[in-house]
VOLUMGU-264767 format. One record per residue: z, y, x of N, C-alpha, C in turn; chain; residue number from 1; residue in one letter. Coordinates in pm, 1 decimal. Layout:
<node <Z; Y; X>; <Z; Y; X>; <Z; Y; X>; "A"; NUM; "A">
...
***
This chain:
<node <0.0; -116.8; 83.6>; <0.0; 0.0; 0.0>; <0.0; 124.2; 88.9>; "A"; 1; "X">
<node <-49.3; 240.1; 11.3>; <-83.9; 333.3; 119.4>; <50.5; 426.8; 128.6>; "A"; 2; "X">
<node <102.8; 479.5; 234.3>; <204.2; 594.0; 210.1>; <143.7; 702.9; 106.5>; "A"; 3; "X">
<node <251.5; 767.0; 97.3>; <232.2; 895.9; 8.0>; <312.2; 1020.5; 122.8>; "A"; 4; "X">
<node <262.2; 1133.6; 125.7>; <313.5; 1207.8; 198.3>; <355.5; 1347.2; 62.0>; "A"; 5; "X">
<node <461.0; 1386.7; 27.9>; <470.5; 1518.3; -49.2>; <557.2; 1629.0; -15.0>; "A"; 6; "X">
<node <527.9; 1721.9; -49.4>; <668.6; 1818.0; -13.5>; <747.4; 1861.0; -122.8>; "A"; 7; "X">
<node <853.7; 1879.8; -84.9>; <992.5; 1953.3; -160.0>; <1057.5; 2070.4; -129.8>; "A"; 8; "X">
<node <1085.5; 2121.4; -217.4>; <1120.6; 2301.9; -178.8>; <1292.4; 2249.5; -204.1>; "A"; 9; "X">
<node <1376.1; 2385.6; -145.4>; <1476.9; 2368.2; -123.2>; <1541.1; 2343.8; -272.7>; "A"; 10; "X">
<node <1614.2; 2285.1; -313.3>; <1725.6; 2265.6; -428.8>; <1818.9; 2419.5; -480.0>; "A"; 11; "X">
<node <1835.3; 2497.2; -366.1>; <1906.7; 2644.4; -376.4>; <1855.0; 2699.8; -373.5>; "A"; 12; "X">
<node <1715.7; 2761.3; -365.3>; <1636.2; 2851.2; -390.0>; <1548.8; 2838.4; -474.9>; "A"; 13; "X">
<node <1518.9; 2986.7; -518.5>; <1396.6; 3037.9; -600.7>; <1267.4; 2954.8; -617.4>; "A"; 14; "X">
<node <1151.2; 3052.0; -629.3>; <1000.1; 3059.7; -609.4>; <965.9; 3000.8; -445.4>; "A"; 15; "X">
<node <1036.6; 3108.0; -374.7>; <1019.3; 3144.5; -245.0>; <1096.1; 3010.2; -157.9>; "A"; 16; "X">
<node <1086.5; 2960.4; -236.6>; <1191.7; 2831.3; -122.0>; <1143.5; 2769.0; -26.9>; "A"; 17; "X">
<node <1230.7; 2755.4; 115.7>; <1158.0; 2669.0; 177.9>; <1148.1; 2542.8; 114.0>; "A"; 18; "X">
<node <992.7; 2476.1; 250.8>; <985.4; 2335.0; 193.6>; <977.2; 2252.7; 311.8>; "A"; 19; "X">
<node <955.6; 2132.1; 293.9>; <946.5; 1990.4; 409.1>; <890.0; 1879.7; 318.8>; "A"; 20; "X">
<node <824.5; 1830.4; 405.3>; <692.8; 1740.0; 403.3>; <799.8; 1584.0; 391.1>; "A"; 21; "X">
<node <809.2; 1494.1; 262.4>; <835.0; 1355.7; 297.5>; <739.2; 1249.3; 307.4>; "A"; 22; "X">
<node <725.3; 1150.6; 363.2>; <685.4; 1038.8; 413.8>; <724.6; 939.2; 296.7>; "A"; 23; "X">
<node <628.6; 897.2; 158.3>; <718.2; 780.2; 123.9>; <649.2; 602.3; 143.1>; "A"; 24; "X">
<node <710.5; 567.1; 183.3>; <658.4; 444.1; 222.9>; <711.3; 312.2; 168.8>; "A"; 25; "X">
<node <610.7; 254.2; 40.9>; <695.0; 151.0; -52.5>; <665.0; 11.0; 78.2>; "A"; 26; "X">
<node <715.7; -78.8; 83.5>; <690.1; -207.5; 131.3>; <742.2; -291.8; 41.6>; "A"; 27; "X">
<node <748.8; -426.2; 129.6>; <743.9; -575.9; 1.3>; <886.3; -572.5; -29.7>; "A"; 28; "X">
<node <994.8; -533.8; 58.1>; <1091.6; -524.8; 47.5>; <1208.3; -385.1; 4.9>; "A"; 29; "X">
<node <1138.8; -277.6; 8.7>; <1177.8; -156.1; 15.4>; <1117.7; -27.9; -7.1>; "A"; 30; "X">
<node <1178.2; 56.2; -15.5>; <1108.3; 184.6; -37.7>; <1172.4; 296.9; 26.2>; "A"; 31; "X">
<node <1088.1; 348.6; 138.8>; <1125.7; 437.5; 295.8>; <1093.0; 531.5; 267.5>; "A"; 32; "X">
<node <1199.4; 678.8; 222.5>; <1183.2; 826.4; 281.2>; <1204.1; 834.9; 408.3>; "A"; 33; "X">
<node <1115.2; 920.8; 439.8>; <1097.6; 972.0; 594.1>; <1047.5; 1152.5; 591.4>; "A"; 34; "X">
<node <1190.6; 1229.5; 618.9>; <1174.6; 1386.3; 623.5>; <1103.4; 1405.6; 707.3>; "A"; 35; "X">
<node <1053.3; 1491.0; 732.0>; <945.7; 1566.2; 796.1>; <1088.2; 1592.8; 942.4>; "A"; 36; "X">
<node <1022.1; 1581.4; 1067.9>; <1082.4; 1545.7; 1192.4>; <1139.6; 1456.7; 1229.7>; "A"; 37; "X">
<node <1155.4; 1341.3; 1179.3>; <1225.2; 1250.3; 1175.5>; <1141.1; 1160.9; 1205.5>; "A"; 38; "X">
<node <1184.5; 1013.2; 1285.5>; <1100.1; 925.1; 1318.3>; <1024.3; 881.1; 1222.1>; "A"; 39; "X">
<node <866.3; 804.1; 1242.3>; <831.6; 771.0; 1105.9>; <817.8; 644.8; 1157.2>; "A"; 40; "X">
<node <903.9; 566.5; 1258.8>; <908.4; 442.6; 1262.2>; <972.0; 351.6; 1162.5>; "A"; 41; "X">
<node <1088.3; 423.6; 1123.9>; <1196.3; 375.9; 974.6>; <1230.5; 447.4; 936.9>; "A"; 42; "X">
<node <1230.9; 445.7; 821.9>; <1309.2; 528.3; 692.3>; <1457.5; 554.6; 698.9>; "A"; 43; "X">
<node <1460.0; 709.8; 680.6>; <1600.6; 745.6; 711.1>; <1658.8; 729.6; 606.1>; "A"; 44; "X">
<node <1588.3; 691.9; 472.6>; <1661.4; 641.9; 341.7>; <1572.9; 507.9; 315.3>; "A"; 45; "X">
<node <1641.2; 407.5; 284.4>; <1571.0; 330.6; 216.5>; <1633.2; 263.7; 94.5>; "A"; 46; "X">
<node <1548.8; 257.8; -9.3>; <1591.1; 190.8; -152.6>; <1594.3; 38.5; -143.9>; "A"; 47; "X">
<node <1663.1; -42.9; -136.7>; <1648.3; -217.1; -140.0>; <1695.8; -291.7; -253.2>; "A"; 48; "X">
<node <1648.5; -376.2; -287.2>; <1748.8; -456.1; -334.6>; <1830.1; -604.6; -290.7>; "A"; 49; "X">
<node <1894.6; -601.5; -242.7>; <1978.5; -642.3; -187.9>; <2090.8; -760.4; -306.4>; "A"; 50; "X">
<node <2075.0; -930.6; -260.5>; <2187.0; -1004.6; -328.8>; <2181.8; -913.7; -504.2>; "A"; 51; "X">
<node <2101.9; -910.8; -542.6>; <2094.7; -890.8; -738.8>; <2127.4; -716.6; -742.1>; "A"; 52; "X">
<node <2135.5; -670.5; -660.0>; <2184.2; -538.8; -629.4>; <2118.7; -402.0; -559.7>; "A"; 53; "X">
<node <2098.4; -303.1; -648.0>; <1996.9; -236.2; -554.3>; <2083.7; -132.2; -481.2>; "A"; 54; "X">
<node <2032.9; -87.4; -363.3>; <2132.0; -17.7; -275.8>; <2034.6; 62.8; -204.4>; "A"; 55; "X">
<node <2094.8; 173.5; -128.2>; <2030.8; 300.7; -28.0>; <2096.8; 240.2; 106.4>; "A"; 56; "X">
<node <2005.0; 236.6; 183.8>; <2075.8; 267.4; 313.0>; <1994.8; 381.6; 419.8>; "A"; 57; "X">
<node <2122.8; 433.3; 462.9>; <2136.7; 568.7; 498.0>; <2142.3; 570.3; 626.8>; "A"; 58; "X">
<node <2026.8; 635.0; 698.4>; <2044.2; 640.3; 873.7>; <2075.1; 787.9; 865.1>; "A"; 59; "X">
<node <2146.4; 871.8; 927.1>; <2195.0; 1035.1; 941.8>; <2198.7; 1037.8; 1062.9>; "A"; 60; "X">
<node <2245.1; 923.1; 1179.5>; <2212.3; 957.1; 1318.7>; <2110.4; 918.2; 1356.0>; "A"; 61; "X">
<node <2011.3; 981.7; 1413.5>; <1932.3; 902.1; 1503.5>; <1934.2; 850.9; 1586.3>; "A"; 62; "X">
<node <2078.6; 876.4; 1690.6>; <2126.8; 793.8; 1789.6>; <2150.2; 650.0; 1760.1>; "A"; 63; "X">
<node <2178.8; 619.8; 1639.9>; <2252.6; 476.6; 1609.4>; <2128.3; 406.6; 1542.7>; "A"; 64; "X">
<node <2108.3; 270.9; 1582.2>; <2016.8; 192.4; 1549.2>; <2094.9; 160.2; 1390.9>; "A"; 65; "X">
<node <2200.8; 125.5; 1378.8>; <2238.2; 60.6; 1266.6>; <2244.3; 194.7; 1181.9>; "A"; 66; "X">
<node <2294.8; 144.9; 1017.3>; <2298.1; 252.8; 915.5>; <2448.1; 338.4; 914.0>; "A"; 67; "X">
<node <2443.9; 462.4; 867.0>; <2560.0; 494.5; 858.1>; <2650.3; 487.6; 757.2>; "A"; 68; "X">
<node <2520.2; 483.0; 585.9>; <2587.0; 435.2; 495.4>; <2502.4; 373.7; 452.5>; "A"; 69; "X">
<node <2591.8; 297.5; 341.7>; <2513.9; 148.7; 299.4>; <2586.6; 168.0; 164.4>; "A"; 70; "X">
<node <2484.0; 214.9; 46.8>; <2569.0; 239.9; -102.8>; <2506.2; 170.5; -201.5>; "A"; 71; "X">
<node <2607.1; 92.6; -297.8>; <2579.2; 30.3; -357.6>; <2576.1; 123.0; -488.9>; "A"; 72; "X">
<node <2436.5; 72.9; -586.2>; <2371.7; 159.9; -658.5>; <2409.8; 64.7; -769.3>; "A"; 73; "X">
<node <2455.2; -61.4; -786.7>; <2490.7; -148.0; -947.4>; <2548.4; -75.3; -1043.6>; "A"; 74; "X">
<node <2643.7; 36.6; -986.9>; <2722.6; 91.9; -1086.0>; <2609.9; 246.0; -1172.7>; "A"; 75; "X">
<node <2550.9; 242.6; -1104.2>; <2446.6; 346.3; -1143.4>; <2330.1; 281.2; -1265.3>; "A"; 76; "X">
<node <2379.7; 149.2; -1291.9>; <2267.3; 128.9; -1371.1>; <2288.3; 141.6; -1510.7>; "A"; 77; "X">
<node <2198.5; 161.5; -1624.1>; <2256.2; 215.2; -1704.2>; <2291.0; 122.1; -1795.2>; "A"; 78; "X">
<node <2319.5; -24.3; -1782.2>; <2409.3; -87.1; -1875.8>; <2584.7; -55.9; -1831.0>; "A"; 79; "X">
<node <2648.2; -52.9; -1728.9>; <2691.1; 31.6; -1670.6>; <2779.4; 144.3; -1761.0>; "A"; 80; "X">
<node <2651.3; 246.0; -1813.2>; <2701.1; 324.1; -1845.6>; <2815.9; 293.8; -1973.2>; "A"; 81; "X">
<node <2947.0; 392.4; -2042.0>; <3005.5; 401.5; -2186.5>; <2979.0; 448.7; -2282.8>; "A"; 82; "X">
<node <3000.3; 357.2; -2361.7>; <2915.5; 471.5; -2507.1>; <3014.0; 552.6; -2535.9>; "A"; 83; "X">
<node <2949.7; 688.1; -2619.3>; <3004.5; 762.4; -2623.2>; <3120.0; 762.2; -2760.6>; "A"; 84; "X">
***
């Protein structure tokens, strides 16, 4: 599948907002954001699903090969959610 490359303007600003270029890259197993400066060898976010469970894992250093966070997304799903 082919990447997709798009940009995003800042979340706190206006019209005038800055922006940055992401990298998204689905594979058989995952789905890789990659910010604009950042290696585009791996995804500094990736979506998985993981053991019945879908999860983010989070690289923030680039020094560290391994992840820094690893969040589990089950509770986010919306059976999950309470009725009101």
């Amino acid at each position: 599948m082919a990447d997709l490359k798009t940009t995003i303007k800042s979340a706190l600003d206006g019209d005038d907002a800055d922006s940055m270029e992401v990298t998204i890259k689905v594979r058989q197993r995952s789905v890789q954001l990659t910010p604009q400066g950042c290696s585009e060898d791996f995804g500094v976010v990736d979506l998985e699903y993981h053991g019945g469970k879908p999860r983010l894992i989070v690289y923030a250093d680039a020094k560290l090969d391994e992840p820094t966070h690893i969040i589990d997304l089950s509770g986010a799903l919306t059976g999950k959610r309470k009725e009101d």
